[in-house]
C-alpha positions in Angstrom: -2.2 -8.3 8.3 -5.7 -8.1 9.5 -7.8 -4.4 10.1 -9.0 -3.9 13.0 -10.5 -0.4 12.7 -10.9 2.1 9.6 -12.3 5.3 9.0 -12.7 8.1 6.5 -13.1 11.8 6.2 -14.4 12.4 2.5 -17.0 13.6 0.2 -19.2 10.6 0.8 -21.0 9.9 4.2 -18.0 7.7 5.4 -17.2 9.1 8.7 -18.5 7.1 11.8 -21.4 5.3 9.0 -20.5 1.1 9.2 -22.5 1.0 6.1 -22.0 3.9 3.9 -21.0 1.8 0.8 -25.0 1.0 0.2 -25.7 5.1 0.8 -22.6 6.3 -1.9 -24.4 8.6 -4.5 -22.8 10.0 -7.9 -20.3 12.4 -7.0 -21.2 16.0 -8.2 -18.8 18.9 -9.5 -19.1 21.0 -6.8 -19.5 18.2 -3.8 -17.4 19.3 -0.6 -15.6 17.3 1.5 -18.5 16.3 4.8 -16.4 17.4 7.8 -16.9 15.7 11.4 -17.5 17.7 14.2 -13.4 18.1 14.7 -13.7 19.5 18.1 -14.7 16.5 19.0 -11.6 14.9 18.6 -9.1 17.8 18.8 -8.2 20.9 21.6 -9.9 24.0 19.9 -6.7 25.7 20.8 -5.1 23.6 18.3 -7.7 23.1 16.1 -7.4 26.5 14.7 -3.7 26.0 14.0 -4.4 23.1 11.7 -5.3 22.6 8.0 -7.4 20.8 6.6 -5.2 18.0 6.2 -4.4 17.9 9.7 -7.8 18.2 10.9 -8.9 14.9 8.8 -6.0 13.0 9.5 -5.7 13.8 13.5 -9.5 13.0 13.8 -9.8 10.1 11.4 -6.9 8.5 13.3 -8.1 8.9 16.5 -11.4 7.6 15.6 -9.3 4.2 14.8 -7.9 4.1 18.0 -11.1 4.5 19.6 -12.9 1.9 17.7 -10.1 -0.7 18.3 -9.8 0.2 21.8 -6.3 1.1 22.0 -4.7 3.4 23.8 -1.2 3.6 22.1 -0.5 2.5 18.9 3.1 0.4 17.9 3.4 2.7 15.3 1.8 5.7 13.0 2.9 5.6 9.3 1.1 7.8 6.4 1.4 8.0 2.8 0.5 11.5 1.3 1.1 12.2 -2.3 1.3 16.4 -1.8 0.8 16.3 1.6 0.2 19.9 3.2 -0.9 21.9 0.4 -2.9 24.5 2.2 0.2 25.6 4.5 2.6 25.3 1.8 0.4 28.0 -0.4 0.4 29.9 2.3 4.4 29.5 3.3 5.2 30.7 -0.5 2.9 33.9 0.0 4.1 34.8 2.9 7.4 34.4 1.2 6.6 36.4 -2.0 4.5 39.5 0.1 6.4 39.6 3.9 9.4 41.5 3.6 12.3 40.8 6.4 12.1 37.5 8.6 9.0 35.0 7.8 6.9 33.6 10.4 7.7 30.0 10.6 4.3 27.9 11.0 3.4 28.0 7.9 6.6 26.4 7.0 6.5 23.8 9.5 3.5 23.0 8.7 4.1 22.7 5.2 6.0 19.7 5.2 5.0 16.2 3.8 5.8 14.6 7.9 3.6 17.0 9.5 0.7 14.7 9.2 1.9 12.1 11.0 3.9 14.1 13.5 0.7 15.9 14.3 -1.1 12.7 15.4 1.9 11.1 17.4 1.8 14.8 19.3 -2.2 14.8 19.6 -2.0 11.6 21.6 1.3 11.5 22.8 3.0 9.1 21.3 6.8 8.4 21.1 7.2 5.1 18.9 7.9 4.5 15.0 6.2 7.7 12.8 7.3 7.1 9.5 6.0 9.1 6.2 5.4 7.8 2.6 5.1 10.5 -0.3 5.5 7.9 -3.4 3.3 9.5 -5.7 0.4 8.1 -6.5 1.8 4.8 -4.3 2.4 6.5 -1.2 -0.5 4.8 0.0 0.6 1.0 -0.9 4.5 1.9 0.6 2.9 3.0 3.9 0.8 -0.8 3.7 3.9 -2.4 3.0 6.0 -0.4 5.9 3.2 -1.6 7.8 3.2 -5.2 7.2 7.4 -5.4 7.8 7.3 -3.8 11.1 4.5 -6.2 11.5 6.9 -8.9 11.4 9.1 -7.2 13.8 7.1 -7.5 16.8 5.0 -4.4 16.6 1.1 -4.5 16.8 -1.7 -2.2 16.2 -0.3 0.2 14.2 -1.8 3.3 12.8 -1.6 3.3 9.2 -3.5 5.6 6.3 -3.4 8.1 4.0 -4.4 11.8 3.2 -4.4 14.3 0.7 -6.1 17.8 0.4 -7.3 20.0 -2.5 -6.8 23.6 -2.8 -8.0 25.8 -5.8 -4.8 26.6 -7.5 -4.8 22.2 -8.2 -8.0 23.2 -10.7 -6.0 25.8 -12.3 -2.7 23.5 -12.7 -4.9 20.9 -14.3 -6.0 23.4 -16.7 -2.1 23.8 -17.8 -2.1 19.6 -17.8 -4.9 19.4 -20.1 -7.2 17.8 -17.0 -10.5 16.8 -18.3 -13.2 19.5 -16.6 -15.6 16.5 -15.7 -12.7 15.5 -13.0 -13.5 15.8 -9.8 -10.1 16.9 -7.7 -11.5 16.2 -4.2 -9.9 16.0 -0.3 -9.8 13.0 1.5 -8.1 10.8 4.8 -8.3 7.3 5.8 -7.1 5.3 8.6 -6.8 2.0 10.0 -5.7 -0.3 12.8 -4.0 -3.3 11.3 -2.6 -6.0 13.8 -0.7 -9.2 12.9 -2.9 -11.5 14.7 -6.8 -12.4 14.2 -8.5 -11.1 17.1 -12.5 -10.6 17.8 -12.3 -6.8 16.6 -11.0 -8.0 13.2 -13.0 -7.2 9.9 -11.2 -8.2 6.8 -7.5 -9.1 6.3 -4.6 -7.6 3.9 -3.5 -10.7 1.8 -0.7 -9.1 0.1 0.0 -5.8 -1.3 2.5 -4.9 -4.6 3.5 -2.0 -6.6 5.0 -1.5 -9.9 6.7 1.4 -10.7 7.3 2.3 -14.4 5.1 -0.2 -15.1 5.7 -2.1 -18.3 2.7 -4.4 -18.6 -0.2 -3.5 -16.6 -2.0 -7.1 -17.8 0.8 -9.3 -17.0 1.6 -7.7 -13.7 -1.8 -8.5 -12.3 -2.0 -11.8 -13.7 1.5 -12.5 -12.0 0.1 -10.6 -8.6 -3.1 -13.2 -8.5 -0.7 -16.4 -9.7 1.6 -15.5 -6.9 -1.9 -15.4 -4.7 -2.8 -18.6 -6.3 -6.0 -17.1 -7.2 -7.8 -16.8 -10.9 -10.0 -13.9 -12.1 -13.3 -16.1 -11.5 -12.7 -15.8 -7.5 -12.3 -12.0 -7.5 -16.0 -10.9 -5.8 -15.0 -7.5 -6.2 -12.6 -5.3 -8.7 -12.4 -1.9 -6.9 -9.9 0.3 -9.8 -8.7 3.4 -10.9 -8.4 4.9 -14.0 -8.3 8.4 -14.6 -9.3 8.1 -18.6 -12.4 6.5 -17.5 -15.1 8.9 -18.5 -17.8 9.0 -15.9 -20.7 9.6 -18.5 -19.9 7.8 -21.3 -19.5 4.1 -19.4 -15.9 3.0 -21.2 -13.5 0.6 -19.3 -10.3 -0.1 -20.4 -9.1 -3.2 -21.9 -6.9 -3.7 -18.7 -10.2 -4.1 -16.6 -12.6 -5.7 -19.2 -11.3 -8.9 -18.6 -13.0 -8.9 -14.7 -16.2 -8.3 -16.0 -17.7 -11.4 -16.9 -16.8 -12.7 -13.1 -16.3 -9.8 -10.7 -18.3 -7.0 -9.8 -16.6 -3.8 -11.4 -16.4 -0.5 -9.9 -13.9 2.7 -10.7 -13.7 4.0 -7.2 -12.2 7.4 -8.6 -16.2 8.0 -10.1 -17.3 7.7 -6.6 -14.3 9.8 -4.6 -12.8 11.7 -6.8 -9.1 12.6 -7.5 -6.1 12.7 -5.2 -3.0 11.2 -5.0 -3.8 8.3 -2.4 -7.1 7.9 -3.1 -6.6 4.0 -2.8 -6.6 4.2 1.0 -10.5 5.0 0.3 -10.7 2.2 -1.8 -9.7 -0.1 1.1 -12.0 1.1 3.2 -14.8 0.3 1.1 -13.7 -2.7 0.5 -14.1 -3.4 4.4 -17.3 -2.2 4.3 -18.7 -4.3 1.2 -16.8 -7.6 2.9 -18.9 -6.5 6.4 -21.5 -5.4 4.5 -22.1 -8.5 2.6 -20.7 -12.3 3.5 -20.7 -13.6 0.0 -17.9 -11.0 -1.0 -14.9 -13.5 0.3 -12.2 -11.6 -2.6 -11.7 -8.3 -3.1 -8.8 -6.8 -6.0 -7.9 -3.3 -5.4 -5.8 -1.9 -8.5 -4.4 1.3 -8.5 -4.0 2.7 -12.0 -4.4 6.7 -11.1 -1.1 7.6 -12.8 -0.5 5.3 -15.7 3.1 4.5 -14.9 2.7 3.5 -11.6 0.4 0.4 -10.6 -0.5 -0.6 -7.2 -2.3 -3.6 -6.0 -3.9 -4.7 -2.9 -5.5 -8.2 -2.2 -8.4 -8.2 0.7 -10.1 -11.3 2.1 -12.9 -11.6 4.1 -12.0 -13.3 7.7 -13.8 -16.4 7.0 -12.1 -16.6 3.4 
C-alpha cells in the first residue's frame, strides 16, 4: 500500500514540520505533548467535549485528508492500545462519588471506538470505521485491516493510531516495577494509504506481520525479511522498540545487535516515549527519513514494546 499523507500529534515538533526527523532532540522527563492549534481543525463547541485523545486524533486525521486532497475517505480504521483514558477516569469517578443516575458522556466517551467514531462524525462520513485495541499491536492489525480492504476495492483510507497518558499510568507503573527513567508520553498518528502509486505518494508499505506470543524474536525476523527476499545488509534503517533499553547507559539487545554493522540503529521509544501504539510514530518517521533522504531505499520497523508480542513493518522508498 502506498502513503499518501501522514501526520503526528506528539512530544516532538511533528505536527505540520515535513522535516522534523533532523530537529528530534532527547526526550526529557517532564516533556509535554506540543498541541496544534485544535480549533483549527475542530467546532469550539465540540472541542470542549473532547479529550485529549480525541482532540489529536480528529485533528491529526483531518490534517491527512487535507494534505492528500480528499474529501471523503473509503474508510477510517484506528488501533489504540487503552484508548480513552481520560474519559474512562472520569466515568469511574463519577461512578464512585454521584449518587442516583450517572451522566452518560463520560461513558460514551470512554470507549475504545470513540476515536474513530469521532472522526467519521467530524467529517461526516458513513463508510467502513473499524477499531483495533490489540495491545501493543493494535497499531500493525489496523495496517493489516487496511491493506485487505485495500484489496477490496476501497481507496484512500484513513488509517492511524492513538494513545493518551494520564497520571494514574505513572502510579500503576510504580506497582509494575516501571523503571523511573521511562517516559509514559501521549501521542496520534495518521495516514492516507491508497492501493495505487499516484503523484502525492511518499513511501510504500511492503508488508506488515505480527507475532503474538512470540517464541523466537531472531527467527521471526529473519523469516519476515526471507519472505521479503531481503538480507540484513539492505536494511538502510532499523527503527525498534525495546522497553529494557536503557536510555543512558547505550545497551542494545542481542536481538538488534545483529543490524548494526549494516543499518543505521535507532530505539524510537528513546525519542517518543511510551504508549501502547507507539509504532504508528515510528512509521511516520520512517516517511520522513525516506523523504528526507534518497539514499534510505529500506526501512525495518520492529515492534518489541511488550516482549511477547512482535510486530513488524517493511517500508520502501517509491523509487526502491
Amino acid at each position: 500500500m502506498y502513503i499518501t499523507a501522514a501526520s503526528t500529534i506528539s512530544h516532538q515538533p511533528t505536527f505540520k514540520n515535513a522535516g522534523f526527523s533532523k530537529l528530534i532532540e532527547p526526550l526529557k522527563i517532564d516533556s509535554e505533548l506540543i498541541s496544534p492549534n485544535f480549533k483549527e481543525y475542530i467546532d469550539a463547541g465540540l472541542l470542549r467535549r473532547m479529550s485529549k485523545i480525541l482532540r489529536m486524533s480528529v485533528t491529526a486525521a483531518k490534517d491527512c485528508l487535507q494534505q492528500a486532497e480528499v474529501d471523503q475517505p473509503g474508510a477510517i480504521i484506528v488501533g489504540t492500545g487503552l484508548g480513552c483514558l481520560q474519559d474512562t477516569e472520569k466515568f469511574l469517578n463519577n461512578f464512585l462519588t454521584i449518587e442516583g443516575l450517572l451522566p452518560p458522556t463520560s461513558f460514551i466517551q470512554s470507549t475504545h471506538n470513540t476515536i474513530a467514531g469521532q472522526i467519521s462524525l467530524s467529517i461526516g462520513n458513513h463508510g467502513y470505521n473499524m477499531t483495533h485495541t490489540q495491545n501493543t499491536l493494535s497499531f500493525e492489525h489496523a495496517l493489516i485491516d487496511a491493506g485487505l480492504l485495500l484489496g477490496e476495492g476501497n481507496d484512500n483510507i484513513i488509517v492511524g493510531a492513538a494513545d493518551e497518558y494520564i497520571e494514574i499510568l505513572s502510579t500503576i507503573g510504580e506497582h509494575l516495577h516501571v523503571k523511573p527513567e521511562v517516559n509514559l508520553t501521549s501521542g496520534a498518528s495518521f495516514f492516507i494509504v491508497s492501493k495505487e502509486q499516484s503523484g502525492k505518494s511518499i513511501a510504500k508499505i511492503k508488508d506488515i506481520e505480527t507475532v503474538g506470543l512470540v517464541q523466537d524474536i531472531q527467527e521471526s525476523i529473519e523469516n519476515f525479511l526471507i519472505n521479503n527476499t531481503l538480507k540484513e545488509s539492505e536494511i538502510d534503517l532499523v527503527l525498534y522498540s525495546d522497553f529494557n533499553d536503557l536510555k543512558d547507559s547505550g545497551q542494545v539487545s542481542d536481538v538488534f545487535k545483529r543490524f548494526e554493522n549494516s543499518s543505521e540503529l535507532i530505539n524510537y521509544t528513546n525519542i517518543i516515549g511510551i504508549y501502547p501504539s507507539n509504532s504508528a510514530f515510528a512509521l511516520h518517521y520512517a516517511v520522513d527519513r525516506i523523504r528526507d533522504n534518497n539514499k534510505i531505499k529500506s526501512v525495518l520497523i520492529i515492534n518489541g514494546l511488550n516482549k511477547i508480542n512482535l510486530g513488524l513493518i517493511l517500508i520502501e522508498s517509491i523509487e526502491a
